[in-house]
C-alpha positions in Angstrom: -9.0 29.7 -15.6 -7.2 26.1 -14.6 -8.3 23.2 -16.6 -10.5 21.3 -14.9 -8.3 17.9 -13.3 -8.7 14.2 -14.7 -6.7 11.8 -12.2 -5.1 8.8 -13.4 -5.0 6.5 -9.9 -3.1 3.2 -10.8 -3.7 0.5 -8.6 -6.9 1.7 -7.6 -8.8 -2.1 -7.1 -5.9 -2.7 -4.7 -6.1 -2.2 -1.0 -4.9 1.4 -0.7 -5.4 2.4 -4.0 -9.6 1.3 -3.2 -9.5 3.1 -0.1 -8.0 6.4 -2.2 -10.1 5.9 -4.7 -13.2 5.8 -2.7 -12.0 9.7 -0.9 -10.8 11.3 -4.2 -14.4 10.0 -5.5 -16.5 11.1 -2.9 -14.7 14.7 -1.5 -14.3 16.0 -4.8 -17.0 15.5 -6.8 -15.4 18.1 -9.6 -12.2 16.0 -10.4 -12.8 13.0 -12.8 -11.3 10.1 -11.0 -9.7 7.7 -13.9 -8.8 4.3 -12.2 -6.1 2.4 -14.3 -5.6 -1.3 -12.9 -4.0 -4.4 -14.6 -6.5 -6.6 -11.7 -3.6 -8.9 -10.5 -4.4 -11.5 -7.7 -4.6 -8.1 -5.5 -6.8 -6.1 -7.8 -10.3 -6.8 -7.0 -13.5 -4.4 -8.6 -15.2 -5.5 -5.4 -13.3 -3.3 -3.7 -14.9 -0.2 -5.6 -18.2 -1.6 -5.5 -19.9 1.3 -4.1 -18.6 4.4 -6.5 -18.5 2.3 -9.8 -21.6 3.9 -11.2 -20.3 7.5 -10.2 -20.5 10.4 -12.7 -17.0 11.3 -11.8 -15.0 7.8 -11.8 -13.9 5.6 -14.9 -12.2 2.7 -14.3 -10.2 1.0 -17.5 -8.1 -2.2 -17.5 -4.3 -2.0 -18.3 -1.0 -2.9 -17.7 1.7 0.0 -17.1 4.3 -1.9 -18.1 2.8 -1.5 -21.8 3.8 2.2 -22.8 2.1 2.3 -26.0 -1.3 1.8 -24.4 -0.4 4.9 -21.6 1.2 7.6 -24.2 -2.4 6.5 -25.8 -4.4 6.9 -22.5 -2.6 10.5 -21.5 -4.2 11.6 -24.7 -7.5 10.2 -24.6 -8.6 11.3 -21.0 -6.8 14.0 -20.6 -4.8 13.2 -17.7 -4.0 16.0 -15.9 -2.3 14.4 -12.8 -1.0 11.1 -11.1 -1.3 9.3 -8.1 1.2 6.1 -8.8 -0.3 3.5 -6.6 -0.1 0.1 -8.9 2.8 -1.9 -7.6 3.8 -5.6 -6.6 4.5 -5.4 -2.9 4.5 -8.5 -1.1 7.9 -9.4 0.0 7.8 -13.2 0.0 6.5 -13.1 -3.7 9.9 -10.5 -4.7 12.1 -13.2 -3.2 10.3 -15.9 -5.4 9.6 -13.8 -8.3 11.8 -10.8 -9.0 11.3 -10.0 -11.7 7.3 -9.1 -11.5 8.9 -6.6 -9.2 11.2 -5.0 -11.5 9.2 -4.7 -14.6 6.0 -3.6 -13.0 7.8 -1.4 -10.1 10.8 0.1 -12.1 9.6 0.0 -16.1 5.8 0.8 -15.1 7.0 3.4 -12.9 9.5 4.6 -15.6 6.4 4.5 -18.7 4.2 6.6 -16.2 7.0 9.0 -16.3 8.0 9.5 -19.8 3.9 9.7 -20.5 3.1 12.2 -18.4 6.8 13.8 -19.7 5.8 13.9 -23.4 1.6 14.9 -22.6 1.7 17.8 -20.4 3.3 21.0 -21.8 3.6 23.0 -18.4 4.5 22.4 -15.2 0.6 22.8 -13.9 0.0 19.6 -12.8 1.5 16.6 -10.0 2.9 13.2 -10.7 2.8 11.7 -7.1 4.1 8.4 -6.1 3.5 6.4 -3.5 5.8 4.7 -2.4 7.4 2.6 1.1 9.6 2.5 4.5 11.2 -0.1 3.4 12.7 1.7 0.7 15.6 2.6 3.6 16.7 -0.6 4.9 16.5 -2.1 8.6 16.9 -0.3 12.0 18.1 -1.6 14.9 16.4 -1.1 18.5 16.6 2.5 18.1 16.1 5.5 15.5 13.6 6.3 12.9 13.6 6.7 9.3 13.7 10.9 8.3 13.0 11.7 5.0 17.1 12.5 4.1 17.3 8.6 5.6 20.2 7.1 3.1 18.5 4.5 0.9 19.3 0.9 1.8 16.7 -1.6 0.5 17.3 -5.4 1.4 14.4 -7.1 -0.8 14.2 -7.6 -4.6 10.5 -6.2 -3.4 12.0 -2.5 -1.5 15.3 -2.3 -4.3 12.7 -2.1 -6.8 10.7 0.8 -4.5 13.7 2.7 -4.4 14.7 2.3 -7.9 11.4 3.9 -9.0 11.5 6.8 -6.2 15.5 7.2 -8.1 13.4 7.6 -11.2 10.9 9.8 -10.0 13.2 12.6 -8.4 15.6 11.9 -11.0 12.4 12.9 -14.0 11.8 16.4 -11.2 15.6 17.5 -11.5 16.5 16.3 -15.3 12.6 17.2 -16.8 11.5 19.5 -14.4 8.4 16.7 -13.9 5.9 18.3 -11.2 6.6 15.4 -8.6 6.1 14.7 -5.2 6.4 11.4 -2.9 5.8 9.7 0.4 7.3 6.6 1.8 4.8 4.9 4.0 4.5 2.4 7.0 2.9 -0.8 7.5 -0.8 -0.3 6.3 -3.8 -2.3 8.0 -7.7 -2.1 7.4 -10.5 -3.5 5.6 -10.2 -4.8 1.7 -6.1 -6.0 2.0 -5.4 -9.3 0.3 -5.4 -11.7 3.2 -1.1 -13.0 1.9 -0.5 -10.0 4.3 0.1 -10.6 8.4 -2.9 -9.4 9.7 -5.9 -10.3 7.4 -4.1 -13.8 6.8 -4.1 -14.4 11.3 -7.8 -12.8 11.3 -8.8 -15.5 8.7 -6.9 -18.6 10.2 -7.7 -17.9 14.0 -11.2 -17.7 12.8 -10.9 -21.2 11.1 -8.6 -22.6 13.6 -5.6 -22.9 10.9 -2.1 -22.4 12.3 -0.6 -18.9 13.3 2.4 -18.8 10.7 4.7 -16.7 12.4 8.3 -15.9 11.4 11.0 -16.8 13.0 10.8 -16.1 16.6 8.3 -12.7 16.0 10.8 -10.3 17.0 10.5 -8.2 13.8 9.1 -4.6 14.5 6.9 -2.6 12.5 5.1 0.4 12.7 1.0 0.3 11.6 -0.8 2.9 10.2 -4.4 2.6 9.7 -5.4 2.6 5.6 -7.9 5.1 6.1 -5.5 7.0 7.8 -3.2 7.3 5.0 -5.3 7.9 2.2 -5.8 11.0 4.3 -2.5 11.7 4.5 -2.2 11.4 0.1 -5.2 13.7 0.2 -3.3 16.7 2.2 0.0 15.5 0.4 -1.3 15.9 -3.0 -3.3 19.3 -2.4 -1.0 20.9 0.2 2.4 19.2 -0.1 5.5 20.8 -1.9 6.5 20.2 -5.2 10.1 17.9 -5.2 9.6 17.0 -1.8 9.4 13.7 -0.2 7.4 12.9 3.3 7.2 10.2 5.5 4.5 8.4 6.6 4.0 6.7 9.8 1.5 5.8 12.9 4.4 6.3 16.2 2.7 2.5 16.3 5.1 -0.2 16.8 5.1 -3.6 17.4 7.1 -6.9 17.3 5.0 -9.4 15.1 4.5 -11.6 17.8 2.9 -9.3 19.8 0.4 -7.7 17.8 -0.3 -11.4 16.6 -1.2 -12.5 20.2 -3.2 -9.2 20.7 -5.2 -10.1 17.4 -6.0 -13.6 19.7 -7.5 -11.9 22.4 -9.6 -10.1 19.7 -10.6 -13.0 17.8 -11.3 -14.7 21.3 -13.5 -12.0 22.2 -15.2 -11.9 18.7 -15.9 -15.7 18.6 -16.9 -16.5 22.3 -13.6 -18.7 22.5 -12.1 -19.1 25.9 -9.0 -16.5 26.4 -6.0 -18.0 25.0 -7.7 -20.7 22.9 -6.6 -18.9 19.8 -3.1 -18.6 20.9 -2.6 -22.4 20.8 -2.8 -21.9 16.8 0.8 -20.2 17.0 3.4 -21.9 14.9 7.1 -20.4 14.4 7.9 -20.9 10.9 11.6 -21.0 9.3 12.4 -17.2 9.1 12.1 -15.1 5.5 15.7 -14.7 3.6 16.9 -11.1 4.4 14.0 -10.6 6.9 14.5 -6.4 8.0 14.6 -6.3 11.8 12.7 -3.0 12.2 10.5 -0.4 10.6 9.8 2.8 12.3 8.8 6.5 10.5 9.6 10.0 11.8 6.4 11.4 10.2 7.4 15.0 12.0 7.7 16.7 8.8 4.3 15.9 7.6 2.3 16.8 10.9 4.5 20.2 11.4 4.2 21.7 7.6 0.9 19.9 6.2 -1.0 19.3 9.9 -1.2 15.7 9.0 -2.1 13.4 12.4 -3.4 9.4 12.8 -6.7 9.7 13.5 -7.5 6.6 15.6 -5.9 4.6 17.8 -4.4 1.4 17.2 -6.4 -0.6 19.2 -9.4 1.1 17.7 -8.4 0.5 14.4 -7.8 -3.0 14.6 -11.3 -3.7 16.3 -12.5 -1.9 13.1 -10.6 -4.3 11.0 -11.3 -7.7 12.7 -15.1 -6.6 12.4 -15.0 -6.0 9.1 -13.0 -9.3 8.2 -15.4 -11.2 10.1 -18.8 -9.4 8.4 -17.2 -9.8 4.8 -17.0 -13.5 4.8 -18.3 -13.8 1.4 -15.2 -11.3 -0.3 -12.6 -13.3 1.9 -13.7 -16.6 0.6 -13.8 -15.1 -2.8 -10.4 -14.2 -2.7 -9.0 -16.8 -0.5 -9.7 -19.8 -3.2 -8.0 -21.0 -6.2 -4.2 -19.5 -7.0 -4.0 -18.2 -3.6 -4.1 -21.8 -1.7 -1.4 -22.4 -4.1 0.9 -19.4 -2.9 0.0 -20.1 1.1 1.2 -23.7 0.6 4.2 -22.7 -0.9 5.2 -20.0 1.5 3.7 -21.1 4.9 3.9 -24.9 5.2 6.0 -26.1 7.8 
């Protein structure tokens, strides 16, 4: 009979790692669900609200750059299996602050690894990491990123991503580590710290602050829904193949300036404004150093062997979003106060 499975989720306050949290809690009520987060800026218990009382979820405070503290954790819970969430991922704050990046992205990563190395005894168990697209660089008008895509990260933000995917696969083939890993689009939907595009436009067209967009909007990326891709971790970590990597995409794309004139028409809608009113807000902003052209995933691979599909349409999704954005006022202004004016002044002003 097969031990029964304790979870460690790291990053599980953030904005995927709450939506994960919330399905792993919820479909199976027989795991214990142990929810490891250091509560950065982006960590944020609100986010859990509604499974922190149950029988099947623990959440505990911690850092995984401190080793120590996780050989100690392993031990103490049990931990059967990871899913590696907990990273910093906000490009503009990599280009300002590497080296968050690299200790939390690359030594976290690396202390998750020897942990679950030196605790489990046999290879019945998964270490899965989540990681990013922009792990492989920047396309130009055409092509997509495949799984055997050659790595070619721009950002001290996506060279720290692909130096802690190096370390996973490197743990599988030197260790014999029980691994697996996805690299994953552009994510949108409810609880996401409003420093990313579309909760920071859904907040300023709704209090007529300027559009901040950069350069001249040309940038292409392809959006997945959150929800969506909690999904696809759920099928990935039951169903996918030890050692393997998949991709993870929405066959959604759109130029920034695009998708931030279509959240306008939204926001008109939503407020009673005129049409265009909201437009008006637009302001071109100098452009971000190294700033990838294009994003787009092949998730082929993941719908042909695991049956993996998006589940809603973009448009849908993003209706979703802007609705609950504008019903949660009281956890936007929460979050939207304090350090966080701070770090939009610095990288949005003019």
């Amino acid at each position: 009979m097969s031990q029964p499975k304790t979870i460690l989720i790291t990053g599980g306050a953030g904005f995927i790692g709450s939506h994960v949290i919330r399905l792993f809690v919820h479909k199976y009520p027989q795991y214990k669900i142990v929810n490891l987060d250091k509560l950065t800026y982006a960590g944020n218990l609100e986010n859990i609200r509604d499974v922190e009382k149950a029988s099947n979820y623990e959440f505990v405070k911690g850092d995984i750059q401190d080793k120590n503290f996780l050989t100690k954790l392993f031990e103490e819970k049990n931990i059967t299996d990871v899913l590696h969430l907990a990273a910093e991922s906000h490009v503009d704050r990599s280009i300002s602050g590497p080296m968050d990046f690299i200790m939390t992205n690359i030594v976290g990563t690396a202390n998750l690894l020897e942990a679950a190395r030196n605790y489990w005894k046999d290879e019945n168990h998964i270490f899965y990491h989540i990681s990013t697209d922009e792990v492989y660089g920047s396309l130009g008008a055409e092509g997509f990123f495949e799984e055997t895509t050659a790595y070619d990260p721009r950002s001290p933000y996506s060279a720290s991503k692909a130096s802690s995917d190096h370390l996973v696969r490197a743990y599988h083939h030197t260790y014999k580590l029980p691994v697996k890993i996805s690299n994953c689009s552009n994510n949108y939907g409810s609880h996401q710290f409003p420093e990313k595009l579309i909760p920071l436009m859904i907040n300023n067209i709704k209090h007529n602050k300027p559009l901040p967009v950069y350069g001249k909007g040309e940038n292409v990326r392809d959006w997945l829904w959150v929800e969506d891709h909690a999904r696809a971790i759920d099928v990935i970590f039951h169903t996918g193949k030890i050692g393997e990597t998949y991709n993870i995409g929405g066959w959604n794309e759109w130029t920034n300036i695009a998708l931030v004139k279509f959240l306008c028409q939204i926001m008109d809608r939503k407020l009673n404004r005129a049409a265009g009113e909201s437009e008006k807000l637009i302001s071109y902003v100098t452009d971000r150093a190294g700033h990838d052209l294009r994003y787009a995933i092949d998730a082929t691979k993941i719908k042909n062997e695991l049956g993996w599909m998006p589940s809603i349409k973009f448009e849908e999704g993003l209706e979703k979003t802007v609705d609950w954005y504008l019903q949660n006022e009281n956890w936007v202004n929460a979050i939207t106060s304090g350090d966080y004016q701070k770090y939009y002044e610095a990288h949005y002003k003019g």
